[in-house]
C-alpha positions in Angstrom: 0.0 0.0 0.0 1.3 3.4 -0.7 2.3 5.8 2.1 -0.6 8.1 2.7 -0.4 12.1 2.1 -1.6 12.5 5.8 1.7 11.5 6.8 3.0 14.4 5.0 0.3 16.6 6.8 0.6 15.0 10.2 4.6 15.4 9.9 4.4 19.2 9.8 1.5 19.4 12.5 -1.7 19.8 9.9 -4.2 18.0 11.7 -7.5 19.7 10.6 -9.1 22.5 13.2 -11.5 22.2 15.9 -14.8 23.0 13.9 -15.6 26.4 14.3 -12.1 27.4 14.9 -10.3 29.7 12.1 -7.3 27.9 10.1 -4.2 29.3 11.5 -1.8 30.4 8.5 0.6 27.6 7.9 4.3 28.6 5.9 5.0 25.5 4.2 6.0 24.8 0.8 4.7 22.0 -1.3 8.3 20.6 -1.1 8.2 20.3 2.5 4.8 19.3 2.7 5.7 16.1 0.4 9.0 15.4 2.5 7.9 13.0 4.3 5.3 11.2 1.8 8.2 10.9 -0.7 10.5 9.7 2.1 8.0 6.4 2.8 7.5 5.4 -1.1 11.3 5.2 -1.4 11.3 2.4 1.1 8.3 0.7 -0.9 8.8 0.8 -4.4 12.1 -0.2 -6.7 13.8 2.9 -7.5 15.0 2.9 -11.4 18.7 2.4 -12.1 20.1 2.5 -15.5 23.3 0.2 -14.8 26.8 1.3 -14.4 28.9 3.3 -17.4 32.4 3.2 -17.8 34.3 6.2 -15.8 35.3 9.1 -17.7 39.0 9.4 -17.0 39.7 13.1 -16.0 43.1 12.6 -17.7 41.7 11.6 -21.1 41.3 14.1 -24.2 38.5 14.6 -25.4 38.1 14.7 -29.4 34.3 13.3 -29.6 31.5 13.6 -27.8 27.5 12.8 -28.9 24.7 13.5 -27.6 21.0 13.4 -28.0 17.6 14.0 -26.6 13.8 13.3 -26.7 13.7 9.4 -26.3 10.4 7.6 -26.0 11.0 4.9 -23.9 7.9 3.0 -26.0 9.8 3.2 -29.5 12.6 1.5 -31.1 15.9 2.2 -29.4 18.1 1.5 -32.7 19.8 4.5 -32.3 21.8 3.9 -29.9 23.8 0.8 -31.5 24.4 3.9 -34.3 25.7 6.3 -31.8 28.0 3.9 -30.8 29.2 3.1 -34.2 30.9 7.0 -34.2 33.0 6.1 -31.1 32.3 9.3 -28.9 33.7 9.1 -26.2 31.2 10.8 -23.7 27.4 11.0 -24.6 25.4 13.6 -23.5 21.9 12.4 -22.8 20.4 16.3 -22.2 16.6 16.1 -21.3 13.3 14.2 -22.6 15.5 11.1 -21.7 11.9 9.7 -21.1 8.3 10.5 -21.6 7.5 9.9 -17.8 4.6 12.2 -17.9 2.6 10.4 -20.7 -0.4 8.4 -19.2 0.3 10.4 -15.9 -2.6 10.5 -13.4 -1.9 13.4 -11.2 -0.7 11.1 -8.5 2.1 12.5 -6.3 4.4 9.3 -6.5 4.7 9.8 -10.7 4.2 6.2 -10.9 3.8 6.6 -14.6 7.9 8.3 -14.6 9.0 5.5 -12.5 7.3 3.3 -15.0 9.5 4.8 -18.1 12.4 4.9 -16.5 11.8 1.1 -15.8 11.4 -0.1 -19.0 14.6 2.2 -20.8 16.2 0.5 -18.2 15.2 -2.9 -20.1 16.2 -2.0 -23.5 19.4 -4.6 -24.3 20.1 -1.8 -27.0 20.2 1.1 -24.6 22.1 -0.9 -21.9 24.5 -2.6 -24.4 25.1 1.4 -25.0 25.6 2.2 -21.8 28.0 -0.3 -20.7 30.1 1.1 -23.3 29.9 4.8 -23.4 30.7 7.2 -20.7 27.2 9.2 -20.1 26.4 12.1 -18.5 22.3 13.8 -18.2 20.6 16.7 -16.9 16.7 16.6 -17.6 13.8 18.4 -19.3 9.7 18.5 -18.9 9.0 15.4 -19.7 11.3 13.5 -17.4 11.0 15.8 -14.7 7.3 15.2 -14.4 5.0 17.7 -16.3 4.9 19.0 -19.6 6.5 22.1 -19.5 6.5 22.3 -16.0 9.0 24.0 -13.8 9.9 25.4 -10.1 6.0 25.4 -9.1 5.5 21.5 -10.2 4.5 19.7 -6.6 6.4 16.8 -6.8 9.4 18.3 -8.4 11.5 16.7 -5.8 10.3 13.2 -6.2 10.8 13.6 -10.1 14.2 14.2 -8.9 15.0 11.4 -6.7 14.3 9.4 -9.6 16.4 11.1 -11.9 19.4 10.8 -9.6 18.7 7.2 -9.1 18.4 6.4 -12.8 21.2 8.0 -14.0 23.7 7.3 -10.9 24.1 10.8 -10.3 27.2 12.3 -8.2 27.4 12.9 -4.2 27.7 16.4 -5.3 24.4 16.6 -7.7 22.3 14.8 -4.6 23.4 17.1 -2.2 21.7 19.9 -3.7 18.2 21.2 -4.9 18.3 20.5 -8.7 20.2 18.0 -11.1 23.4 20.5 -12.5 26.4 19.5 -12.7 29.9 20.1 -14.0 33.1 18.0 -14.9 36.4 18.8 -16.6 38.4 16.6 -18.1 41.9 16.2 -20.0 45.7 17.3 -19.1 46.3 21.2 -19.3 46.2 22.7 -22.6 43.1 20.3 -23.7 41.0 20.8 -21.1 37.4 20.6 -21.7 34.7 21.7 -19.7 31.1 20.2 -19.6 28.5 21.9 -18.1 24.8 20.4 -17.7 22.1 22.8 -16.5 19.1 22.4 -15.2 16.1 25.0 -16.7 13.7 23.3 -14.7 13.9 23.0 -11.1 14.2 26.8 -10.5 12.4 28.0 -13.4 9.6 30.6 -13.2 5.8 29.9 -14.9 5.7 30.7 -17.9 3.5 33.6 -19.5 0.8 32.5 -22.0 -0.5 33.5 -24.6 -4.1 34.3 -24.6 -6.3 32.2 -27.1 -7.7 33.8 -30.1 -8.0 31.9 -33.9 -5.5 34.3 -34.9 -2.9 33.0 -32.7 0.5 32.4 -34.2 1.2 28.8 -34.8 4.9 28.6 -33.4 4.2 27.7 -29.8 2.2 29.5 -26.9 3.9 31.6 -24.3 5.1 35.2 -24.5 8.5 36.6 -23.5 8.6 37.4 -20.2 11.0 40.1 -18.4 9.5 40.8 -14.9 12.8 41.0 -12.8 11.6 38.3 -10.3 11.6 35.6 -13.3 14.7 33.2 -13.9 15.5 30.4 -15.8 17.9 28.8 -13.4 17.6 30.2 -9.8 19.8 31.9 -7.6 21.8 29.2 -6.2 22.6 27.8 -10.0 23.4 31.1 -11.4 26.2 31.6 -8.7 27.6 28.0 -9.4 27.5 28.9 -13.1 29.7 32.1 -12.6 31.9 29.9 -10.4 32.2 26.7 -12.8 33.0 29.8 -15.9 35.5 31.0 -13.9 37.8 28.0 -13.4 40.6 27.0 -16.3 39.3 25.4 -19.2 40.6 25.3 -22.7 36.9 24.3 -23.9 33.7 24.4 -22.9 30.2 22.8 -23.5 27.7 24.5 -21.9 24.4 22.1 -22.5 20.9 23.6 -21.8 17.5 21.5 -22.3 15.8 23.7 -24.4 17.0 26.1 -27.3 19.4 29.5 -26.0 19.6 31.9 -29.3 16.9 31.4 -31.2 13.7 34.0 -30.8 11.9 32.5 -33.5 9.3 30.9 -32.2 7.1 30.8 -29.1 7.3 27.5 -27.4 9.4 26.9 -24.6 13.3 27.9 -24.8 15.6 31.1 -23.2 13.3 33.5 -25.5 10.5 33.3 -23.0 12.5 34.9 -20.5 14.3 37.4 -22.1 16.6 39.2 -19.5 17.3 35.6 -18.3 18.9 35.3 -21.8 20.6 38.4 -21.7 22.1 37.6 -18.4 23.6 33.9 -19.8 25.3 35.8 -22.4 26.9 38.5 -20.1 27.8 35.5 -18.2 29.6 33.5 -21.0 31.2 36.5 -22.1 33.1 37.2 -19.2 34.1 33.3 -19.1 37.8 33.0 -18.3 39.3 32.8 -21.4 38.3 29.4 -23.5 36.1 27.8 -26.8 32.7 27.8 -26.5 30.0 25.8 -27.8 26.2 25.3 -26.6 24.2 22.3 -27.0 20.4 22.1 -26.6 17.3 19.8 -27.9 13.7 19.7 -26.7 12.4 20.8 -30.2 12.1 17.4 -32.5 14.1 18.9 -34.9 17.4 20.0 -35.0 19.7 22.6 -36.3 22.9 24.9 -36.2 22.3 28.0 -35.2 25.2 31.3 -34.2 24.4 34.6 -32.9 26.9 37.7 -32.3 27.7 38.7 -28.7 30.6 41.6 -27.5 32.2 40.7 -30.2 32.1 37.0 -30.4 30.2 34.6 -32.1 28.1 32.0 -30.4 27.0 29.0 -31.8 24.1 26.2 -30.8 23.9 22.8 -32.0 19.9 21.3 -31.2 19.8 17.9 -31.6 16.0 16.3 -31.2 14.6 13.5 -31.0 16.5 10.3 -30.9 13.4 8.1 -31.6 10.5 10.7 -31.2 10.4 12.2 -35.1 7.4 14.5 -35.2 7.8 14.7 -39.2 9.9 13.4 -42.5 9.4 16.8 -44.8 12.5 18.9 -44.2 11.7 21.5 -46.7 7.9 22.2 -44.9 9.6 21.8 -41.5 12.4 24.3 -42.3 10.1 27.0 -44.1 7.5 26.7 -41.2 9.8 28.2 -39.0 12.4 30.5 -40.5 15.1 31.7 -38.0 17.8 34.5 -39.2 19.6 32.8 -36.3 19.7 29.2 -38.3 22.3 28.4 -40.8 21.0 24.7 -41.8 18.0 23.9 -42.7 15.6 22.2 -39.6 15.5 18.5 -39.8 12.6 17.0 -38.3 13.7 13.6 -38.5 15.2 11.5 -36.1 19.0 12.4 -34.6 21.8 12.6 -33.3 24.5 15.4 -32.7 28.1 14.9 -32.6 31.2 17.5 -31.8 34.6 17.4 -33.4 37.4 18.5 -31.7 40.9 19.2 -33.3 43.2 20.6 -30.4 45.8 21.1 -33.1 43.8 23.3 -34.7 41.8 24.8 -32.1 37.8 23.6 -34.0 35.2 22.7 -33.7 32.9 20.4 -36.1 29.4 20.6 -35.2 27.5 17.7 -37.2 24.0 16.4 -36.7 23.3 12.6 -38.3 20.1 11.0 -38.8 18.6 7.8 -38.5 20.5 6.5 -40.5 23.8 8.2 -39.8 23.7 10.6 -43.0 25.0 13.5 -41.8 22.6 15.9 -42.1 24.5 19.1 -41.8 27.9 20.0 -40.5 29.6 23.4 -39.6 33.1 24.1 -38.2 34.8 26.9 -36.7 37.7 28.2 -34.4 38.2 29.3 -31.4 
């Protein structure tokens, strides 16, 4: 039997009152309220683990890594024996790892998530992958409980005990509100930087837009810059100035949803504009390295750059791995035109891959489809 919520009311002192009697005010969050609840279905139900992956040795150079998004745990998982075929040497799993809130209930243990997680977990193909290939995840709506859900979700923290059990995550990601994290790896000179954020633990509602027939067709929420809105909260922002601050020669900064586009109106940094505008401030006054973002959430994919103080940013979305929401590339590409694109927008399935050449100091930014075709490639320097 499942742990009832009255514990989680009993635990904080929330008997109902005497009738008659006024409710006294109560300052509790919905965090806190759960605590406890979430605390006795941890000792009741089996907690999804992916399986071990190999140890990324903080002494190796890194010239590949892939990575990918949106996989239905439901669908084929062929990609994955593809992936490994390019020899990366990290993966980068970064959000929509599963579709945890399909057939979801409203019940506050998310059995439906646990469910997913349960049965990627059985996939030989994905744990053939993973036995192999060094992986590293952060998380986006759909495996973090709620379609585009964020800070104000109730059972945020229960979507993120299973997260961190799932993946394995660090001592230092469990000791802290939110799944971030941060790793550097390879001898000085060739040292890259990886950092995984988290847009939705901390992130603000988002700000819809009202209904009318005339309502354009790219998505449904409206920039936002009220100063009390923010993507990644206070605590993260602070660790992000600190993680940009330490030596790097290279670094991947990986984000759920899309950073520079403004072309459309579903969920990415364009909903919070000043949140946007901070991020880039931020990465500008980086200590000194290469720079590349990574971001999916879309079911499509592209290259995209953008001009900041000076320097040129570029963004390579990869979606889905097994999640294709379309075959035509031409319609898909002139349904949404973006001066900030410089490929066409694939909405078939994919994968993304960077390049490194430390001789050189590029980057090759290349996004392969389902059948490894590459799809588009750009390089640059840094």
């Amino acid at each position: 039997m499942r742990p009832s919520l009255l514990l989680a009311a009993t635990a904080f002192g929330l008997a109902a009152p005497a009738i008659g009697a006024a409710p006294a005010p109560v300052a509790v969050t919905p965090d806190q309220l759960l605590e406890p609840y979430f605390a006795a279905l941890r000792q009741q139900v089996a907690m999804p683990d992916a399986g071990p992956t190999p140890a990324l040795s903080p002494a190796a150079t890194l010239t590949r890594i892939a990575f990918g998004s949106c996989n239905h745990q439901n669908a084929p998982q062929h990609m994955w024996a593809q992936i490994a075929a390019q020899n990366p040497q990290l993966f980068l799993m970064i959000g929509d790892n599963v579709y945890g809130d399909n057939g979801w209930d409203a019940d506050a243990g998310l059995e439906s998530l646990r469910k997913s997680y349960l049965l990627q977990a059985s996939h030989p193909e994905f744990r053939d992958f993973r036995t192999k290939i060094p992986m590293m995840a952060t998380w986006d709506d759909h495996d973090f409980g709620l379609n585009d859900a964020g800070a104000s979700f109730p059972m945020r923290r229960w979507g993120e005990a299973l997260f961190e059990s799932f993946w394995r995550s660090s001592d230092a990601v469990k000791a802290r509100p939110g799944v971030y994290e941060s790793t550097i790896t390879g001898p000085e000179g060739r040292r890259v930087q990886v950092i995984l954020l988290d847009t939705r633990f901390f992130r603000s509602d988002l700000k819809r837009v009202a209904w009318s027939k005339d309502r354009p067709p790219l998505g449904g929420y409206l920039p936002d810059d009220s100063p009390d809105k923010t993507v990644l909260g206070a605590a993260q922002w602070k660790w992000l100035e600190q993680e940009l601050a330490k030596p790097a020669d290279l670094r991947i900064v990986v984000s759920s949803t899309q950073v520079i586009t403004t072309a459309h109106q579903f969920e990415g940094w364009t909903n919070f504009p000043a949140e946007r505008a901070r991020l880039f401030d931020l990465l500008a006054a980086r200590e000194a390295s290469g720079l590349v973002l990574l971001s999916g959430d879309r079911h499509a994919a592209g290259i995209y750059k953008t001009e900041h103080k000076g320097e040129t940013l570029w963004e390579l979305t990869s979606s889905s791995l097994n999640l294709a929401f379309g075959d035509d590339i031409e319609r898909s590409t002139a349904r949404e035109p973006d001066p900030a694109r410089v490929t066409k927008f694939f909405p078939i399935e994919n994968y993304g891959l960077v390049d490194i050449d430390w001789k050189a100091k590029a980057l090759t930014l290349t996004l392969k489809g389902n059948t490894s075709a590459t799809l588009a490639s750009q390089a640059f320097n840094w």
